[in-house]
MARZADREN-343437 format. One line per field, with one value per residue (C-alpha): x, y, z; residue in one letter. Coordinates in steps of 0.05 Angstrom, whole numbers, plus 5000, padded with zeros to 4 digits. Layout:
N
X <- (X ...)
Y <- (Y ...)
Z <- (Z ...)
r <- (A ...)
***
This chain:
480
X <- (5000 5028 5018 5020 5055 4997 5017 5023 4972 5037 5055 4986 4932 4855 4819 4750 4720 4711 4643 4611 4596 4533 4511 4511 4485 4421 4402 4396 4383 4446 4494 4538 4608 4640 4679 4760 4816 4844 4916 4872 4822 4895 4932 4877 4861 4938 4929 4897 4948 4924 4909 4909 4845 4807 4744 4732 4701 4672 4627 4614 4537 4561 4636 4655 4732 4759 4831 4829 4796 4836 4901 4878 4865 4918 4962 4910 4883 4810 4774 4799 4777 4714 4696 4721 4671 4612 4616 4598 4549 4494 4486 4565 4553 4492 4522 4588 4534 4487 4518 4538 4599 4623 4588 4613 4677 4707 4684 4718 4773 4852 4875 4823 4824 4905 4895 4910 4846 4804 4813 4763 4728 4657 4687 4740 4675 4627 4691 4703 4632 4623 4678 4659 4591 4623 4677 4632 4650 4588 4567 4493 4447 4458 4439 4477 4410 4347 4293 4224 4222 4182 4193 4139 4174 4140 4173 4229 4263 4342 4329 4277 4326 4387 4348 4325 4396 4416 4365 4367 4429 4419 4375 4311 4245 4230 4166 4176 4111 4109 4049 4086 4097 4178 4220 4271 4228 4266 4326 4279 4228 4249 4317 4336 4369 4434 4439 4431 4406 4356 4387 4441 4379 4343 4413 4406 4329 4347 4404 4356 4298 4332 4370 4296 4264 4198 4175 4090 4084 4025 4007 3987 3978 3921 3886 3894 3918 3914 3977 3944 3934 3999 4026 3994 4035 4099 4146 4166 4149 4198 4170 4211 4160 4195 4165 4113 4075 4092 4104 4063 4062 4008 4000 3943 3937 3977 3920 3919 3936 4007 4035 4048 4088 4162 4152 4099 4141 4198 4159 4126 4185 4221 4167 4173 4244 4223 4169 4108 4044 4040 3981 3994 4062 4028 3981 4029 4015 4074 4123 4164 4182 4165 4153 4185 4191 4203 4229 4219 4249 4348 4353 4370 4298 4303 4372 4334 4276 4313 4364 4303 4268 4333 4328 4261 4266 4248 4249 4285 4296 4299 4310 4278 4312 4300 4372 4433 4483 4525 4465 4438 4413 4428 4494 4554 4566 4497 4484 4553 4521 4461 4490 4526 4467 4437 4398 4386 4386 4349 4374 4342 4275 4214 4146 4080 4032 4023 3984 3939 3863 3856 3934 3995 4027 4075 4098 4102 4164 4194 4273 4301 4371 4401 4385 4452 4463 4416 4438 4445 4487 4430 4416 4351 4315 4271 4240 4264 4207 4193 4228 4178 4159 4131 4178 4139 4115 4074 4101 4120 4154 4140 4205 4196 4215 4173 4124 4108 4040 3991 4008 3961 3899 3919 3932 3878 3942 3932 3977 4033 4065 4081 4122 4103 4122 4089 4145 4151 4176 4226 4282 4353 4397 4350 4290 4241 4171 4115 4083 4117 4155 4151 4205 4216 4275 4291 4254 4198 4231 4291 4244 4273 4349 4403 4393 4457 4423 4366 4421 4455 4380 4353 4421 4413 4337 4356 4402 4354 4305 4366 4366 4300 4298 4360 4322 4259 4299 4343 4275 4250 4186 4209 4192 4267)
Y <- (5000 5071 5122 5187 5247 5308 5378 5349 5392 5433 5369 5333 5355 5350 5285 5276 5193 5176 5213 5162 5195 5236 5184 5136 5170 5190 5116 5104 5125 5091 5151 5178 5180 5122 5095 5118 5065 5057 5093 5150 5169 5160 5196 5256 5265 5279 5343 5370 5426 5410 5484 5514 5537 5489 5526 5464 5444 5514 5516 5443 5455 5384 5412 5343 5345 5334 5353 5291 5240 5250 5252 5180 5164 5183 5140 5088 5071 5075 5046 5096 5153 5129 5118 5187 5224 5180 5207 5274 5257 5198 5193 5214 5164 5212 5273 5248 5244 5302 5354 5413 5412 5466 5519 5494 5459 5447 5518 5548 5495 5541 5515 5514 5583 5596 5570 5492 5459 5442 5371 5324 5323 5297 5243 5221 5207 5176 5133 5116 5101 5052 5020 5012 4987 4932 4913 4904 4965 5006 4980 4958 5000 4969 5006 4990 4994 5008 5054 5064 5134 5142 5194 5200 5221 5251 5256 5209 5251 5264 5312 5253 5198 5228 5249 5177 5149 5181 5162 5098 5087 5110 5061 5105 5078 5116 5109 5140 5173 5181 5189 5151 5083 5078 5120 5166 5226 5269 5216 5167 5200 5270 5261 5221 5160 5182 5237 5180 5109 5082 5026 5073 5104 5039 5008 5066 5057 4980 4994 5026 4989 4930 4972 4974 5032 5030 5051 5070 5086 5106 5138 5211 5268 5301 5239 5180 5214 5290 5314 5311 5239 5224 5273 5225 5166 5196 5229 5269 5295 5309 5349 5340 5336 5376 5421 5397 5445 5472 5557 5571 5622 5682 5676 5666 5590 5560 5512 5478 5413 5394 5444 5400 5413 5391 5341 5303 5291 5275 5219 5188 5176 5147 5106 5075 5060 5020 4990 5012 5028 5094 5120 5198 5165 5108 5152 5199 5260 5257 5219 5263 5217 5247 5311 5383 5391 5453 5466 5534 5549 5554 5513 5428 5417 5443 5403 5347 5349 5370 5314 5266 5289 5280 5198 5187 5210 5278 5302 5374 5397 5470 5506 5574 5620 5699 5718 5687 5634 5670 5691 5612 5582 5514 5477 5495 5424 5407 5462 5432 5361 5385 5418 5354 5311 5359 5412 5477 5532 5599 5649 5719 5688 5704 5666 5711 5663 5596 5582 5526 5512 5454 5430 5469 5483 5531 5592 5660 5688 5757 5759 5805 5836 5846 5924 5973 5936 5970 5983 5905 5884 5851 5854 5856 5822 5876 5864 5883 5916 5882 5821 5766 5708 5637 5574 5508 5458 5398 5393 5452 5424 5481 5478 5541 5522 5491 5527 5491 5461 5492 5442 5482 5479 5399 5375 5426 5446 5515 5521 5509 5567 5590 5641 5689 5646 5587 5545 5526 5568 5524 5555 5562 5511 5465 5463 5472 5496 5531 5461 5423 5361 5380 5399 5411 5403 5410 5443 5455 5503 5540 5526 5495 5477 5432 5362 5363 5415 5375 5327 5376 5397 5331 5310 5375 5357 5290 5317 5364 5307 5269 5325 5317 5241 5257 5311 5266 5204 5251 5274 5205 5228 5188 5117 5107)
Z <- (5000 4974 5034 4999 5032 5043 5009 4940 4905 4866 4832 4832 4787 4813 4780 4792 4784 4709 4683 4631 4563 4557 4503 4548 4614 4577 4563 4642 4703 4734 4776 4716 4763 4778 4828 4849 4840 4918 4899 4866 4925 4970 4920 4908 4986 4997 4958 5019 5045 5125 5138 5202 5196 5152 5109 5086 5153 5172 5115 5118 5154 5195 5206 5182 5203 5134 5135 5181 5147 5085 5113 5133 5073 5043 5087 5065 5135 5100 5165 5207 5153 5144 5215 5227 5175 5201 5272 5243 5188 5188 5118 5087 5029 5008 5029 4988 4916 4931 4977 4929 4944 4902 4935 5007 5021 4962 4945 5004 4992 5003 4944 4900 4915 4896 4835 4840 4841 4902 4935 4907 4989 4959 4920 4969 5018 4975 4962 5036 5054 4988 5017 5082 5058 5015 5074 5140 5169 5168 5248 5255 5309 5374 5436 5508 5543 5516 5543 5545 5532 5461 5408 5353 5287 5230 5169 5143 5100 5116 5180 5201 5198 5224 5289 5285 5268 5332 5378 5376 5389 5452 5460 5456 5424 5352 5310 5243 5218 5129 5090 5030 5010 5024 5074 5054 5025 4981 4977 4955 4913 4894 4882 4812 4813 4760 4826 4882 4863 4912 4941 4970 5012 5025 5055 5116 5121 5120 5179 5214 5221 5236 5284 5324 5297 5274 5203 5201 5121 5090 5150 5151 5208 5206 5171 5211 5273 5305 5330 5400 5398 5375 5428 5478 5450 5455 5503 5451 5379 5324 5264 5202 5141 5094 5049 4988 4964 4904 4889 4822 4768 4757 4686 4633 4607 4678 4695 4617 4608 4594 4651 4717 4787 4791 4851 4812 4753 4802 4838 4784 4757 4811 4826 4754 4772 4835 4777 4801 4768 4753 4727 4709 4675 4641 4616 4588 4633 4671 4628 4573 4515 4446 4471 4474 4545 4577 4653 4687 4740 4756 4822 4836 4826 4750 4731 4760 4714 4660 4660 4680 4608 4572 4601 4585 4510 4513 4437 4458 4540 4546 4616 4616 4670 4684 4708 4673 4690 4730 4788 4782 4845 4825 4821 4769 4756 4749 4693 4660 4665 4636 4578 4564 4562 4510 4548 4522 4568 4550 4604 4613 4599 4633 4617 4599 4581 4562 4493 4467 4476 4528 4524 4523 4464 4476 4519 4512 4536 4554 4539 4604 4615 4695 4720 4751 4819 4879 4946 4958 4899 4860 4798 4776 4713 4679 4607 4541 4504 4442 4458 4460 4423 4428 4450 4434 4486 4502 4571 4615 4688 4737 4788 4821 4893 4948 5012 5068 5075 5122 5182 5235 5194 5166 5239 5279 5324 5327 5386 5339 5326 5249 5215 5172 5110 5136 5165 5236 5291 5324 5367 5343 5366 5402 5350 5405 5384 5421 5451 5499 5476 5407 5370 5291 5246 5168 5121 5158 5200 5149 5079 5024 5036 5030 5048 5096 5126 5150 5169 5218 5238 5256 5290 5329 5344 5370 5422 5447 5465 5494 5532 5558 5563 5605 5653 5658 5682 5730 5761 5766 5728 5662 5642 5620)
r <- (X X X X X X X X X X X X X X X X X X X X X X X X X X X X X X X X X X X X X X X X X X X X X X X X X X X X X X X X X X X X X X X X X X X X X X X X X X X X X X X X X X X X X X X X X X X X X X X X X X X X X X X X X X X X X X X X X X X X X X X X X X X X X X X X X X X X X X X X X X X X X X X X X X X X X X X X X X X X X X X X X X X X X X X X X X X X X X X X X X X X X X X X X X X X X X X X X X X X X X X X X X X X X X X X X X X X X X X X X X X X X X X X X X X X X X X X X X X X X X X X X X X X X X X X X X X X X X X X X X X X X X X X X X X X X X X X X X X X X X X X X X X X X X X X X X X X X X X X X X X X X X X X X X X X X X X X X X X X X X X X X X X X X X X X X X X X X X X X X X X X X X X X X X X X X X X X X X X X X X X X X X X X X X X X X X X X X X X X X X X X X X X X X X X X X X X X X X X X X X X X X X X X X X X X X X X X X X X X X X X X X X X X X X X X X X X X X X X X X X X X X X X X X X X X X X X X X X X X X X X X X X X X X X X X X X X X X X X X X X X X)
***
């Protein structure tokens, strides 16, 4: 085993896994990176220059210790590495595929920054974890003592199954709440496979249900229980359902056929590559082949749909955006994947209308160019006069970003406190919400975000009601 000396990034050039060719990728839903050779994920992690202070791991929302971990694996003690990024994050296999890593540590990576090329951090730990998987080292949940204090969770998306993750193994009893079919939320059914294949989430909802926790699917709040009966079931309450509903657009022709929400394209066809029956796909509704497909909207959510077209035979994939690459939302890399696969993105685009009698058939758009900067910086899109035209459609994807449902009026729990833009007011640091007992985490309580965010939120959530599993036993009120 070559152990690799750490500083080489002067005579070491950054090399990401093999990409397959775009031909290929758009055949499949298979990831599109593959895996690092051992002496390459050894050899790429010793570019790391070991700063003093590490920005890797200060903008890393889970302060993973990364200079760490790949200074272990460089030496090629992989078990040591691996262990090391897991005590930080639950899910670092995930994290390693989806985390955008460009705008956090490798973006705030020292020597990506002077000019070298950052270290390849996401790819060195979906390497480790893979391994670990494969060798026996990923440890199965099993608590020193187990409790009888009960936590009621619902949601199990990421911030739902970290909290989860971490209370059991502690030895603390967990129900899982989801109103789907199959755990994982977004990992499992918003997320495309070529981004995360599904057995890569199902292995951690696998770990930990055989680890004691206990999954209720198809099970909804508000439908089959009230909030105040399942308060009565459980010590404690962890809110992490994410957020579903879908922003729209104000325009004439929205509600024609042909125009549908990003999430229900997503599922449908995730669920076709678990190979369900999908009706709205089956159908054709939701399912892009032979058509010219349009996505609105510049964040993950878009590149998602965009690239999903592209796989399901989409005749042309066109990405309407109203500012311009450069003031994106969504990942660099994801744009350059996009354009690979044959995407065509139509920047400073705003659409009007949509036209066609009970169908869409196309969209009016509005070309727009970036206003003088105001007293924040931004830029502004304002219209060109004169500028517009029609782009043709059959199906228009709206991926405008996600609002949280309205959970008071769903689950009668009108002593839940909400914000003003509907999430839930939890309290910084120990997700705490105005009842009792109940606590909130994820997307529910920041909006929209980064899945390593919920992470970090439902790993903070879970201490907080170790925290009060603690107090209770101390008082000798508990039932631990």
């Amino acid at each position: 085993m070559v152990r690799y000396s750490m500083l080489s990034f002067v005579d070491t050039a950054n090399a990401t896994p093999e990409k397959r060719q775009a031909v290929q990728r758009r055949q499949d839903f298979r990831e599109i990176y593959g895996d690092y050779p051992p002496a390459t994920a050894s050899e790429q992690a010793s570019r790391c220059s070991q700063c003093g202070v590490p920005y890797c791991q200060t903008h890393c929302p889970l302060h993973n210790n990364i200079p760490d971990w790949l200074k272990l694996t460089a030496e090629g003690r992989y078990r040591e590495a691996y262990e090391l990024s897991q005590q930080t994050n639950s899910f670092p296999e995930i994290c390693g595929r989806i985390c955008p890593q460009d705008r956090l540590c490798e973006g705030n990576c020292v020597i990506e920054q002077s000019g070298h090329g950052t270290v390849t951090i996401g790819s060195v730990e979906r390497y480790l974890t893979d391994m670990a998987w494969r060798e026996g080292w990923v440890e199965s949940i099993r608590p020193r003592q187990e409790h009888d204090f009960s936590v009621g969770i619902i949601g199990s998306g990421p911030a739902g199954l970290a909290a989860a993750d971490r209370l059991r193994r502690r030895g603390l009893q967990v129900v899982v709440y989801d109103r789907q079919d199959r755990a994982g939320g977004l990992l499992t059914y918003g997320i495309p496979g070529f981004k995360l294949e599904k057995q890569i989430v199902m292995q951690r909802v696998d770990q930990l249900s055989e680890g004691g926790t206990e999954f209720r699917l198809n099970f909804e709040v508000g439908r089959d229980i009230s909030l105040r009966e399942l308060r009565r079931r459980h010590d404690a309450i962890l809110v992490a359902t994410g957020v579903y509903k879908s922003r729209d657009l104000v325009c004439p022709g929205v509600g024609s056929a042909g125009i549908v929400a990003a999430i229900d394209y997503l599922t449908a066809s995730n669920r076709k590559g678990f190979g369900d029956d999908v009706h709205e796909f089956d159908s054709g509704t939701l399912d892009a082949c032979g058509k010219k497909v349009v996505v609105i909207g510049g964040g993950d959510t878009a590149m998602d749909c965009v690239r999903t077209a592209v796989r399901q035979g989409a005749t042309s994939v066109t990405c309407l955006y109203r500012r311009n690459r450069e003031n994106m939302p969504g990942s660099r890399r994801e744009v350059h994947n996009a354009e690979e696969e044959g995407v065509e993105f139509a920047w400073l685009t705003l659409p009007r209308a949509f036209v066609g009698d009970r169908a869409v058939r196309g969209i009016r758009v509005q070309r727009m160019r970036l206003s003088e900067r105001d007293a924040t910086g931004r830029r502004a899109p304002e219209p060109i006069a004169g500028s517009s035209c029609i782009r043709d459609a059959d199906l228009v994807i709206k991926a405008l970003g996600f609002e949280p449902e309205e959970l008071q009026e769903r689950w009668d729990a009108s002593d839940l406190d909400i914000t003003g833009w509907g999430t839930v007011r939890a309290r910084f640091g120990t997700h705490e919400t105005s009842i009792p007992g109940v606590y909130a985490a994820g997307d529910i309580v920041r909006g929209a975000s980064l899945v390593v965010w919920a992470i970090r939120d439902g790993q903070e959530a879970a201490d907080s009601i170790l925290r009060q599993f603690g107090e209770s036993s101390a008082s000798g009120h508990g039932t631990a």
